[in-house]
N, C-alpha and C positions, 0 to 999 in steps of 0.2 A: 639704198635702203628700200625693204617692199612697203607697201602700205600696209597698214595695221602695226608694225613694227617702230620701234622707238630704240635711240642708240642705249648702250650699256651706260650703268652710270658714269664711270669713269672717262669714257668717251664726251658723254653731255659733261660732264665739267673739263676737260683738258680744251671742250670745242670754246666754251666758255673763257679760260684760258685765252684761245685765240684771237677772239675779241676785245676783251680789256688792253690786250698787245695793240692793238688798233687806236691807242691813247699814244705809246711809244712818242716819245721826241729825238730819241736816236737815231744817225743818220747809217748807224752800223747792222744792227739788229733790232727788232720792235721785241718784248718779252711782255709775257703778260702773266701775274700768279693769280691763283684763287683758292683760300684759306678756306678748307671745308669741313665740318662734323657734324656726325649725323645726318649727312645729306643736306644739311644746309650752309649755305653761303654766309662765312663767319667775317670775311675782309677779299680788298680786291686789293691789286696794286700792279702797278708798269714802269718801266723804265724811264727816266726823264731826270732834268735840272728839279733842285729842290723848289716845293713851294712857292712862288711868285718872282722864280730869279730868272734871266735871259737862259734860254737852251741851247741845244745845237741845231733846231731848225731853222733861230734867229743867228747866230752868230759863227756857227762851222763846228766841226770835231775834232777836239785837241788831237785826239790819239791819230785821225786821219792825219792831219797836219803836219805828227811827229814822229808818222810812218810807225807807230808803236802794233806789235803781233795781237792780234785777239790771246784774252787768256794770262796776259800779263802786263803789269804797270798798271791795276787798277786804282793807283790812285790819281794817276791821271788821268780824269772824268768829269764832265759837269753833271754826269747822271748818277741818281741813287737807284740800286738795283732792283728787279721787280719783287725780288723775295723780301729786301728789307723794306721797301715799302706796305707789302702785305703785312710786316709784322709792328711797322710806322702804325700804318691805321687800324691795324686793330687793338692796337694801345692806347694808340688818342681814344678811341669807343669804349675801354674798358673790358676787350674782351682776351682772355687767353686762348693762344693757340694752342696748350696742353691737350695731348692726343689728337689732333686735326691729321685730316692728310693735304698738305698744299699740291695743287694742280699748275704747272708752271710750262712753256712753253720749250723753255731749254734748263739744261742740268746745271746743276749753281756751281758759281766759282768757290774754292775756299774758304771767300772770308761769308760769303752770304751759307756757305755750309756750316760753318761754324754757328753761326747768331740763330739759323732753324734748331740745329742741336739745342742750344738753349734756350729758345722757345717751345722746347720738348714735343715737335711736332712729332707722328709714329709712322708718318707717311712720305714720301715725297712721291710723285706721277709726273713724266715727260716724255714726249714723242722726237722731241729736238739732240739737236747732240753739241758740244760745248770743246773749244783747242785743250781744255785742264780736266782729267777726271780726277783727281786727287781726292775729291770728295768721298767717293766709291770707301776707301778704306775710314773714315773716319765715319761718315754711316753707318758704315758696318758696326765698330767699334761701338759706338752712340744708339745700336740697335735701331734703329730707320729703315726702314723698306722701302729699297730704291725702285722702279719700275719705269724701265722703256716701256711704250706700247707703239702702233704705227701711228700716224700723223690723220686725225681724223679727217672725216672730209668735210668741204668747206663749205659745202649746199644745206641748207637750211629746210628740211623738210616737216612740212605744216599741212593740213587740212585746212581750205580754204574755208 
């Protein structure tokens, strides 16, 4: 990026995105979501063991373990996924996701497609790519605008 210039928005929130993934306890993939409208920051959430209980950083990865394929047997997991956590905390806050667009680091699985649908988000944004697109068609159906973009870059450009 030159100087004087600032990322697109979309960009500043999917980069954003990739720092909440930097919470990750997953030993598979770090994801990071961020629940946004009107340009601001409505909830965050990442992948991880629920709430105050041992993870996989302390204890190992079932699915590694049980040689299970990315994409399938998600209920063999100690993680709750980054989108249902984005839509976790912005319930404990009282806020609805109704019309937001979540910014998320990879494309969701079915069932965390499903729960966005009824959390009536109108967006979803991701630069990652996921083993299950299944979602693709029930977005559609659900009227959601999916959106690849490229994978921002990772350098942090600031005026000292």
């Amino acid at each position: 990026m030159k100087k004087g210039t600032r990322p697109a928005i979309d960009e500043y929130f999917l980069k954003i995105a990739t720092v909440v993934a930097e919470r990750s306890t997953c030993l598979r993939h770090h994801v990071g979501a961020v629940a946004v409208r009107d340009k601001h920051i409505l909830a965050t959430g990442y992948n991880g063991a629920a709430s105050g209980l041992k993870d996989c950083l302390e204890l190992g990865c079932l699915r590694d373990e049980m040689n299970i394929e990315s994409g399938t047997r998600h209920e063999i997991c100690r993680a709750i996924h980054a989108e249902q956590n984005v839509i976790i905390q912005a319930a404990l806050h009282g806020i609805t996701l109704g019309g937001a667009t979540v910014y998320v680091t990879h494309p969701p699985c079915i069932l965390c497609a499903k729960m966005l649908v009824n959390a009536k988000i109108k967006r979803f944004v991701t630069f990652g790519n996921y083993a299950d697109d299944s979602f693709k068609d029930l977005f559609k159906e659900a009227g959601i605008e999916f959106e690849l973009h490229e994978k921002p870059p990772s350098r942090i450009t600031y005026l000292p």
